[in-house]
C-alpha positions as CSV (number, residue, x, y, z in Angstrom):
1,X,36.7,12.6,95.5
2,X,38.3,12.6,92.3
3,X,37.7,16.6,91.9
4,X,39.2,17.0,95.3
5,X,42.2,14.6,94.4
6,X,42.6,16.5,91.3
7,X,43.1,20.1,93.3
8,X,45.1,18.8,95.5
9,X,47.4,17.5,92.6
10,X,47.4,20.9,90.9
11,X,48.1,23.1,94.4
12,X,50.6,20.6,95.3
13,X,52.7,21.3,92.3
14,X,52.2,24.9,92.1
15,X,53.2,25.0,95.9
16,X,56.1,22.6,95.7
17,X,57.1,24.5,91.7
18,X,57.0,28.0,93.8
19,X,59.8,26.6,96.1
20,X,62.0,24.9,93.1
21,X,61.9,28.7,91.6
22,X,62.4,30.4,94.7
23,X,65.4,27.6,95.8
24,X,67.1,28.1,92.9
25,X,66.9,31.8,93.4
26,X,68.6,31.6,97.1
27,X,71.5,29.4,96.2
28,X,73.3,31.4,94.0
29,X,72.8,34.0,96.1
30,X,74.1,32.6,99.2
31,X,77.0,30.8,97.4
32,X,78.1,34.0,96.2
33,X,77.9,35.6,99.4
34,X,79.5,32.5,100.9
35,X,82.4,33.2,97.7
36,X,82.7,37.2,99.0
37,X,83.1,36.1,102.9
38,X,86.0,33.9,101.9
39,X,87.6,36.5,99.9
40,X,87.4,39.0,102.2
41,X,88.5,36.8,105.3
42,X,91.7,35.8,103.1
43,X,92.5,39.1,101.9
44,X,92.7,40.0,105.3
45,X,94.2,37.4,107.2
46,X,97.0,37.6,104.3
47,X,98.2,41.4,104.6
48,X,100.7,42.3,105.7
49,X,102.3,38.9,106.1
50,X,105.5,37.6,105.1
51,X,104.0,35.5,102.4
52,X,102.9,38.9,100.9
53,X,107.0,40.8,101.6
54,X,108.0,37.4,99.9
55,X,105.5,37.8,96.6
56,X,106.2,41.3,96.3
57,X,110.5,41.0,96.5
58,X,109.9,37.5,94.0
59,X,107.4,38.7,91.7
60,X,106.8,42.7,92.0
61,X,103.1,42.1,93.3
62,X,101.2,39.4,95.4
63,X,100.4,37.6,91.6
64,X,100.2,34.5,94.0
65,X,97.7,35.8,96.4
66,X,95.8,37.2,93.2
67,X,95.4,33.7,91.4
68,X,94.1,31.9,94.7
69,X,91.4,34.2,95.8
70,X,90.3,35.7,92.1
71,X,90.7,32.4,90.2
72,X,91.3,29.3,92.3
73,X,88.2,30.1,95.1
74,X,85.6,30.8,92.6
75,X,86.3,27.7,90.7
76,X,86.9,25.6,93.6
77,X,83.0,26.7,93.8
78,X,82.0,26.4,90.1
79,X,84.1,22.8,89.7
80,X,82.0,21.5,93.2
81,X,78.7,22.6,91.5
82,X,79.4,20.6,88.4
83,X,79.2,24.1,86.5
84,X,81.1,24.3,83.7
85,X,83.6,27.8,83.8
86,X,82.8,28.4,79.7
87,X,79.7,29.5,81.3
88,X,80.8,31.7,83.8
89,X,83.2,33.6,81.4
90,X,86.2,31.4,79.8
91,X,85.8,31.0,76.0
92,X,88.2,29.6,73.5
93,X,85.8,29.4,70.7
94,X,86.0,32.6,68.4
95,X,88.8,34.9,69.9
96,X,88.9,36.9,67.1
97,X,85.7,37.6,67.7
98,X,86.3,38.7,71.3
99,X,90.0,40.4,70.6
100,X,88.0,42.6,68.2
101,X,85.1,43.6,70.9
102,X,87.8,44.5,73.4
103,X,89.9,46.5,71.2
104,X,87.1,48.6,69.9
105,X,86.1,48.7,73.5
106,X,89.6,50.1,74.9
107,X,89.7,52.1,71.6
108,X,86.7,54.4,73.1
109,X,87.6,53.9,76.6
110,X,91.4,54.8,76.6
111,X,91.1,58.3,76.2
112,X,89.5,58.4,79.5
113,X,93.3,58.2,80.9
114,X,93.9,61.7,79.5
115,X,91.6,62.9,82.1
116,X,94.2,61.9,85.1
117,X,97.1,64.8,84.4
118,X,94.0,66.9,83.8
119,X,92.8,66.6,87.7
120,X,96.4,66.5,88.7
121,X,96.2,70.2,87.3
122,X,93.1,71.0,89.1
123,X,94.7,69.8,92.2
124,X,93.1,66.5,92.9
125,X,93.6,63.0,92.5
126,X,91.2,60.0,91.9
127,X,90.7,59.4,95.3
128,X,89.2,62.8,95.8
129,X,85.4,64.1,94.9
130,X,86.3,66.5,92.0
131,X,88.4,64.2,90.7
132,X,86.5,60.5,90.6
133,X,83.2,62.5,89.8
134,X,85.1,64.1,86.3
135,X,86.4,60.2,85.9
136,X,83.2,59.0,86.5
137,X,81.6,61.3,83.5
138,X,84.4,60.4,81.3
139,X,83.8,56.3,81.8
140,X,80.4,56.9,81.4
141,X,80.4,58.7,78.6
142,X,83.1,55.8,76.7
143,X,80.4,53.1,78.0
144,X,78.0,54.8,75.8
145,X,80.5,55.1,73.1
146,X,81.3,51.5,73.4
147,X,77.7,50.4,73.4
148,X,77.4,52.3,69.9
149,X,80.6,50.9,68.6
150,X,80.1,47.4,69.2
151,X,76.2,47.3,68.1
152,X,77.5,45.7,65.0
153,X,78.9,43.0,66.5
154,X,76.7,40.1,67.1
155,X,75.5,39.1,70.7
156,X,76.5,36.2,72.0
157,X,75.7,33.6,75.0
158,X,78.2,31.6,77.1
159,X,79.2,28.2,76.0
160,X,81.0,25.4,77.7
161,X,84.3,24.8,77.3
162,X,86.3,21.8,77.1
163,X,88.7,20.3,80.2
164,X,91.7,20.9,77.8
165,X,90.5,24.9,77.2
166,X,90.3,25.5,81.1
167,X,93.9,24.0,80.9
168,X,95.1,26.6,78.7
169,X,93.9,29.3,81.1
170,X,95.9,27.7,83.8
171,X,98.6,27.8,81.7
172,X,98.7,31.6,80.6
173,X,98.2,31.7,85.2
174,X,101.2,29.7,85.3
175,X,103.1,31.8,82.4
176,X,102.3,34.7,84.1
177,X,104.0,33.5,87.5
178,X,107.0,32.8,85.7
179,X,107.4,36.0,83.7
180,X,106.8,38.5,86.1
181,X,109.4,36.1,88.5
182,X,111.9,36.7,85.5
183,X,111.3,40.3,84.5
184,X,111.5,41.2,88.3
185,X,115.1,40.2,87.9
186,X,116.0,43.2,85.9
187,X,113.0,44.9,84.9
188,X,110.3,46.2,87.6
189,X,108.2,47.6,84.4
190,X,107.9,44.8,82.7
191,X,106.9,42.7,85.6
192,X,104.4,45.2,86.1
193,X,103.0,44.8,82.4
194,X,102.2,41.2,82.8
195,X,100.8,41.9,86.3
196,X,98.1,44.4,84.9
197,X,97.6,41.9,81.8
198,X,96.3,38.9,83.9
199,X,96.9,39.4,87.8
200,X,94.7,42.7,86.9
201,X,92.5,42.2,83.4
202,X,92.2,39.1,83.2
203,X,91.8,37.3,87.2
204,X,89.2,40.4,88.0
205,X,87.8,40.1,85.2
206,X,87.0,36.4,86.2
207,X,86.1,37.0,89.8
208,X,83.7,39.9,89.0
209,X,82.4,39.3,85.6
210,X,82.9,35.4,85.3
211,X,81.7,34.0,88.6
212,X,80.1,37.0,90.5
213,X,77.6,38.8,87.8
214,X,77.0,35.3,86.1
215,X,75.9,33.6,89.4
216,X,73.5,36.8,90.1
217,X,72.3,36.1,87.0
218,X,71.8,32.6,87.9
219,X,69.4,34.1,90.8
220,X,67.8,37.3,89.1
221,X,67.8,36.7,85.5
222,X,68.5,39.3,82.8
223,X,65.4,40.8,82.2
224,X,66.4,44.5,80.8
225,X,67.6,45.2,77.7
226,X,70.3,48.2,76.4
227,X,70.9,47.9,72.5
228,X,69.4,44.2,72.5
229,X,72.0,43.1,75.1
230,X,70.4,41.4,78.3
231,X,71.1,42.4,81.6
232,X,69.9,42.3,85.3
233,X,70.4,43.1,88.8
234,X,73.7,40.8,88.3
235,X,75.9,43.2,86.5
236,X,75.1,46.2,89.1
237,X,75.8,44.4,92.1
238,X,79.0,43.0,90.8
239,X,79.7,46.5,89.7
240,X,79.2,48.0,93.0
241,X,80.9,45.2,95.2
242,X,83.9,45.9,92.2
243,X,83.9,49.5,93.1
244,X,83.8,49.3,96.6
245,X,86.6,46.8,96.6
246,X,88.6,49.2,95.6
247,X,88.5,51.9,98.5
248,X,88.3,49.2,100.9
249,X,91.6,47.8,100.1
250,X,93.6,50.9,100.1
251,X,96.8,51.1,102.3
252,X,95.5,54.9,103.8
253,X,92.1,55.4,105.0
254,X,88.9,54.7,102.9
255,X,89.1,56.6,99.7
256,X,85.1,56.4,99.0
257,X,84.9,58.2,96.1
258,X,87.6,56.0,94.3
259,X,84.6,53.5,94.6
260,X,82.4,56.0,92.3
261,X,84.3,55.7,88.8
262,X,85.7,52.1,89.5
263,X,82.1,51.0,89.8
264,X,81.1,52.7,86.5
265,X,84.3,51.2,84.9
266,X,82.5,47.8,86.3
267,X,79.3,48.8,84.1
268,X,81.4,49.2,81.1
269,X,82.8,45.9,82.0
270,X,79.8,43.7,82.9
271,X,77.9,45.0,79.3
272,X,81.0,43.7,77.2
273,X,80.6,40.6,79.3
274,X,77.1,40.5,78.4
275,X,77.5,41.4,75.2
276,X,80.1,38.6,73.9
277,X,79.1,36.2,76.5
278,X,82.5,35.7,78.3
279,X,85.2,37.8,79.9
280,X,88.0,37.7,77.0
281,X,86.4,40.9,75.4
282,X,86.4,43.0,78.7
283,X,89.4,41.4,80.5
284,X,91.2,42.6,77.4
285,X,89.8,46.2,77.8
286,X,90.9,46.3,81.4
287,X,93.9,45.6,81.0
288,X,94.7,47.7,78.3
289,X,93.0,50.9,80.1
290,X,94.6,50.4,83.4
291,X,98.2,49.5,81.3
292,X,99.6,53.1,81.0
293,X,100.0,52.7,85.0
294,X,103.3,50.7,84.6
295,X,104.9,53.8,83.3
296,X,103.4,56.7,84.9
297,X,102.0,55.8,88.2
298,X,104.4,54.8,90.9
């Protein structure tokens, strides 16, 4: 009897240990999907509204619309888990330690822009196959570059951060509001700079590479390796859903192959986050690259 008790002990622990791992393998999952229904569901009900006219005429772009469905919903998520957001992504410890990673990140990524005039002159755009594949070869080719150039830098993992750090976040959210309300006044460029800066770097940054690839890591782990940097499955779905989001949101038709070099620009992206542990390094980078469009795109 007691060898019988003692089996049942053992297999009733390994059964009920089996469901823990595989639990805590679902819920991330299905809270991020849960995260991505309500974001798409919003984004939709919202264009084309007068809430969107009245952004656009106050601000120069729906910066409103951006903060509560790239910021405020994932965190609504994150608060009501108890997680704390220095884990998926906000830092304040070290910044000169993430400023430096994102410069030398945008510093091998940048000349990738140069590329854009070149498929103007072969008579394509982004949104076209010739084009997004010679983008895609040049992003992938600066993610390699950037994986060399920041292997000197030292590897980090997420950290919590204080009520009073979260604050500050809020407050560069709230800055941003109120500058690209100002410079809309006189100056459409300008607002545009500070839109790219957070509505764009730094809130997609968040969504994608804060709450999205970290809770996918919650559910598949990291268990690869490039340059001694751990990854998993989380920073290629987040990359894909990041490319696809882009396409899918575009005023004419589907553009699919604008999906093809985005989601390679969410690679280079998800590694930096990997790499320093939060999303100051690549927001930085992204915001940066994509900055030359206040001047020359329309």
């Amino acid at each position: 009897m007691v060898e019988s008790s003692h089996v049942y002990i053992i297999c009733s622990e390994t059964l009920f240990g089996e469901s823990a791992v595989t639990l805590k393998r679902i819920i991330p999952v299905v809270e991020a999907a849960a995260v991505l229904a309500l974001f798409a569901t919003l984004l939709l009900s919202l264009r084309g509204t007068a809430f969107i006219t009245w952004q656009k005429e106050s601000f120069g772009s729906a910066s409103v619309s951006s903060t509560l469905l790239f910021f405020v919903l994932p965190m609504v998520f994150l608060l009501a888990g108890r997680k704390n957001p220095g884990r998926y992504g906000l830092a304040m410890h070290d910044l000169r330690y993430h400023r430096r990673a994102g410069l030398r990140a945008v510093a091998m990524l940048m000349p990738v822009v140069l590329l854009f005039p070149v498929i103007g002159l072969l008579g394509s755009t982004h949104e076209e196959w010739p084009g997004a594949l010679l983008l895609t070869a040049g992003v992938l080719v600066a993610g390699f570059l950037i994986v060399k150039r920041t292997a000197s830098l030292e590897t980090r993992e997420p950290r919590d951060i204080s009520p009073a750090g979260t604050g500050v976040y809020l407050a560069i959210l709230v800055f941003g509001l109120l500058a690209c309300f100002v410079f809309n006044l006189f100056s459409g460029v300008l607002a545009r700079v500070v839109q790219l800066l957070i509505f764009v770097g730094f809130l997609e940054e968040f969504f994608f590479r804060g709450y999205l690839q970290s809770r996918l890591n919650d559910a598949f782990g990291r268990p690869f390796q490039i340059a001694g940097v751990a990854f998993g499955a989380g920073l290629l779905i987040s990359a894909a859903i990041f490319g696809l989001l882009h396409p899918l949101t575009s005023l004419e038709g589907i553009p699919w192959p604008w999906a093809v070099w985005t989601a390679a620009g969410g690679m280079v992206f998800g590694f930096l986050r990997e790499k320093s542990g939060a999303i100051v390094a690549p927001a930085i980078t992204h915001g940066l690259w994509v900055l030359p469009t206040a001047f020359f795109a329309p």
